[in-house]
C-alpha positions in Angstrom: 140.1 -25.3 88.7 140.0 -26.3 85.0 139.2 -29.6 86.0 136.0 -28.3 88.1 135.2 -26.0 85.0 134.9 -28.9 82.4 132.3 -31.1 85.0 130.6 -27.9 85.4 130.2 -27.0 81.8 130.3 -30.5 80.9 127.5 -32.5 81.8 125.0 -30.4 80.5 126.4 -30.6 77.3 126.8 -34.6 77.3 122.9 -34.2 78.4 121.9 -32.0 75.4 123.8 -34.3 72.4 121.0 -36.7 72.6 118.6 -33.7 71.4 120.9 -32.8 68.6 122.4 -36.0 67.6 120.0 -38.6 65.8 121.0 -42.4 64.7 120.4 -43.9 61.6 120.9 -47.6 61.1 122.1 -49.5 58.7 119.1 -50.8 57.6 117.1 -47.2 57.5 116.7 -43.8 56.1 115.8 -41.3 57.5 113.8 -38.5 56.0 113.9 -35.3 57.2 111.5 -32.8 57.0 112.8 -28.9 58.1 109.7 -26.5 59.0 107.3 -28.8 57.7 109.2 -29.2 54.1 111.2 -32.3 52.8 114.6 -31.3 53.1 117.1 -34.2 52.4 117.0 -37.8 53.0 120.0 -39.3 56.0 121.9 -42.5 55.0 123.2 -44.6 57.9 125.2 -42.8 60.3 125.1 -40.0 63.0 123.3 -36.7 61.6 123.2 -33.6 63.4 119.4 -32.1 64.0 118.0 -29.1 64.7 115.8 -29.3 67.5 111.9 -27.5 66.7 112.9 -27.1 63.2 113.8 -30.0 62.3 112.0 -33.5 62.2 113.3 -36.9 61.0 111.4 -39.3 59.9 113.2 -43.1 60.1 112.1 -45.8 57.4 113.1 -49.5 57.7 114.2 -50.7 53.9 114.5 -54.3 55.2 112.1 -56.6 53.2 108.7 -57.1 55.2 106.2 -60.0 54.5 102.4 -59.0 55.0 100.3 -61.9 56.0 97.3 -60.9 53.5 94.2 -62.7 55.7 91.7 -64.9 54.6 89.6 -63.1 51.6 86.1 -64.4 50.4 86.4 -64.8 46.7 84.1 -66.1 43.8 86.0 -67.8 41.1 84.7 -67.6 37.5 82.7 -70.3 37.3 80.7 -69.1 40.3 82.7 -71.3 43.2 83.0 -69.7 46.7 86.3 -69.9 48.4 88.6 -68.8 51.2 92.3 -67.9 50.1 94.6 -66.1 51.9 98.7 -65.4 50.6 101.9 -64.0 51.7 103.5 -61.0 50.1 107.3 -59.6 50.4 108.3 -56.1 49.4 110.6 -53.6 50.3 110.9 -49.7 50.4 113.1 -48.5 47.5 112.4 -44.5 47.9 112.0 -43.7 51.3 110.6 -40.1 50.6 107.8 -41.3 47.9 107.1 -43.8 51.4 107.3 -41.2 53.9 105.4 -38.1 51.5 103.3 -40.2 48.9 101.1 -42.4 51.0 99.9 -42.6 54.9 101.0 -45.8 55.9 102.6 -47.5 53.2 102.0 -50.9 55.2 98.7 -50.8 55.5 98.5 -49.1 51.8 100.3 -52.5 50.5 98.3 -54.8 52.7 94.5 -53.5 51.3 96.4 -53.3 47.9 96.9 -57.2 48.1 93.2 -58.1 49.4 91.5 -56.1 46.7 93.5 -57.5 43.7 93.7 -60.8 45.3 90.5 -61.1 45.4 90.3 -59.7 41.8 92.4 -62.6 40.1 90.6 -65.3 41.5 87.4 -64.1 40.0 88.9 -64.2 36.6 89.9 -67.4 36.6 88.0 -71.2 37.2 88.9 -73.2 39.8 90.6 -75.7 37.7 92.8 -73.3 36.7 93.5 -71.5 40.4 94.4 -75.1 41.7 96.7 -76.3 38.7 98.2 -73.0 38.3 99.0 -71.6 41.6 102.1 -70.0 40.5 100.8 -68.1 37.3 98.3 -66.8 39.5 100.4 -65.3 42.2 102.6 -63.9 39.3 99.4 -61.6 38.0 99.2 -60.6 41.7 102.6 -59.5 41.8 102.6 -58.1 39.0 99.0 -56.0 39.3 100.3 -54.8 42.9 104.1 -53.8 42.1 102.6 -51.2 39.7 99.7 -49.9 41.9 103.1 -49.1 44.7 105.4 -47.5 42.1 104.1 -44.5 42.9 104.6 -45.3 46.8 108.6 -46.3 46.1 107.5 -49.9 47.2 109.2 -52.7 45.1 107.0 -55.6 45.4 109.3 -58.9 45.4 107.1 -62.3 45.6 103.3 -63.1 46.1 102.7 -66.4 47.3 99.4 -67.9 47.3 99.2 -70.0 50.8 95.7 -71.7 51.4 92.7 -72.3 49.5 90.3 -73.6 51.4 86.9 -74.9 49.4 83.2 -75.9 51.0 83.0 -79.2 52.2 80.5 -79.9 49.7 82.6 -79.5 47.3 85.2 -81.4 48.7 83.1 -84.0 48.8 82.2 -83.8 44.5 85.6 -83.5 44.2 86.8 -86.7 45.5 83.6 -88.4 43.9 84.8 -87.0 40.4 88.6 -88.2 41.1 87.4 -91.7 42.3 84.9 -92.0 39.3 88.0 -91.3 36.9 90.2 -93.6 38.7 87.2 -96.4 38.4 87.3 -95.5 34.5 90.8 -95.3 34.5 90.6 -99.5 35.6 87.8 -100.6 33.5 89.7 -99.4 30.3 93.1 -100.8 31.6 91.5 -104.0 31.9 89.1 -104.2 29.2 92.8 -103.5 27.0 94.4 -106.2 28.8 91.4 -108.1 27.6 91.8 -107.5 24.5 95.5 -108.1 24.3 95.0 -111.7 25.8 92.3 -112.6 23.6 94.4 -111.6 20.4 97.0 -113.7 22.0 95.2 -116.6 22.9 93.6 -116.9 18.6 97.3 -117.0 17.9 98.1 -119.6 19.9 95.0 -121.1 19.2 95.7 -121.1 15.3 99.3 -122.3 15.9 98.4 -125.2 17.7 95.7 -126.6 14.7 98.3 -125.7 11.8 100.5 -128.6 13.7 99.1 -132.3 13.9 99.9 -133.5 17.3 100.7 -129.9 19.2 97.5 -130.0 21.4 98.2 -133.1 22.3 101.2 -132.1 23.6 100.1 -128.7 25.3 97.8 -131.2 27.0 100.4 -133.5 28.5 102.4 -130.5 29.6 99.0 -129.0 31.5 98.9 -132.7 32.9 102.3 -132.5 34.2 101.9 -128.7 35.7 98.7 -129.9 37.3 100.8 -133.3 38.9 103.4 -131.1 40.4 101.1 -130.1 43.8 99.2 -133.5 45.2 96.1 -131.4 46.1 95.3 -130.6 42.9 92.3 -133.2 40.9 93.0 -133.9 37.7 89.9 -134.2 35.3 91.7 -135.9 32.1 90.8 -134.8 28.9 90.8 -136.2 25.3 92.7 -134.7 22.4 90.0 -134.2 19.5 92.9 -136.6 17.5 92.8 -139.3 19.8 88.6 -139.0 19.0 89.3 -138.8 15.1 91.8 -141.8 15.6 89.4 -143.9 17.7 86.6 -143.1 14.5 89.1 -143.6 11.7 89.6 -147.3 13.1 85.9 -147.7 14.0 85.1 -146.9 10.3 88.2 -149.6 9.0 86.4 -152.2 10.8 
């Protein structure tokens, strides 16, 4: 009889715990509201509710990444772009979430377009391509206080993409190839310059010693005989012409 008394009175009470009994994960809060009016805040765990008069309200404090799309952006020195970034936050007061804004998501998400698009325009195009990083810090930084007020603790902004007109492209690697042409010509007109310098030294070492270009000439003579294929054009030492007019004046 007592065992037909518990299934009797039992089910329906195994049926009604699902109504008072709500979950809260490890990762979430949960925020209750009772009649309408913030009440307390549930950590992890199983909570009792109220059915009617109670509601609870579950937030994810895991850190979410919002893909900020592709925004239209003049830079400072009038330049049209595309740029889009990634940005990483996390809910650090789950009732200034749930009370404070709408959708904090979306809050965070049109945050990030509007000030994105902000920076770029205060900086050149120079400066957004060489300095990526300082850039996406000013983001951060700009966005993080705008979603204090929200209990969202913006991590990391991460500029992804910036994608110019092919126009522009197109300057761009004219400009870089122009440098790298100028870049050569200097190189080589140095290297000129170098050998040149060089070449009076040896020049004036050679005179200072009677007899030297003679033998500079031999040793050309012999580098030329070493390959067969080579013609060899000979040519006369200015001493072996002084010598030959020294004796012509004797006789």
């Amino acid at each position: 009889m007592d065992l037909l008394a518990v299934l009797l009175f039992g089910w329906p009470v195994l049926f009604l715990l699902p109504v008072f009994i709500r979950q809260i994960n490890q990762y979430e809060r949960g925020v209750v509201l009772t009649m309408g009016k913030f009440s307390t805040v549930w950590n992890p765990g199983w909570k009792i509710l109220i059915p009617i008069f109670q509601r609870v309200i579950k937030v994810d404090i895991r850190v979410k990444a919002v893909d900020v799309p592709d925004q239209e952006a003049i830079t400072k020195d009038n330049i049209p772009i595309r740029i889009n970034a990634v940005l990483y936050f996390r809910v650090m007061n789950a009732e200034k979430a749930v009370l404070e804004v709408e959708d904090f998501f979306y809050a965070v998400s049109q945050l990030a377009q509007t000030t994105m698009r902000n920076a770029v325009g205060e900086v050149k195009l120079d400066e957004l391509l060489a300095q990526k990083q300082q850039v996406s810090e000013r983001i951060k930084i700009v966005v993080d206080k705008a979603s204090d007020p929200w209990g969202i603790d913006v991590q990391s902004v991460e500029l992804k993409d910036i994608v110019l007109p092919e126009n522009l492209k197109r300057t761009i690697a004219k400009v870089a190839e122009a440098e790298r042409e100028k870049q050569a010509v200097i190189i080589n007109s140095e290297g000129e310059v170098i050998a040149s310098t060089n070449m009076a030294k040896a020049a004036q070492t050679l005179s200072q010693q009677p007899g030297a270009l003679h033998l500079r000439t031999l040793q050309s003579v012999n580098d030329l005989s070493s390959d067969q294929s080579n013609t060899v054009v000979w040519m006369i030492p200015i001493e072996a012409l002084k010598a030959l007019e020294g004796f012509a004046v004797k006789r």
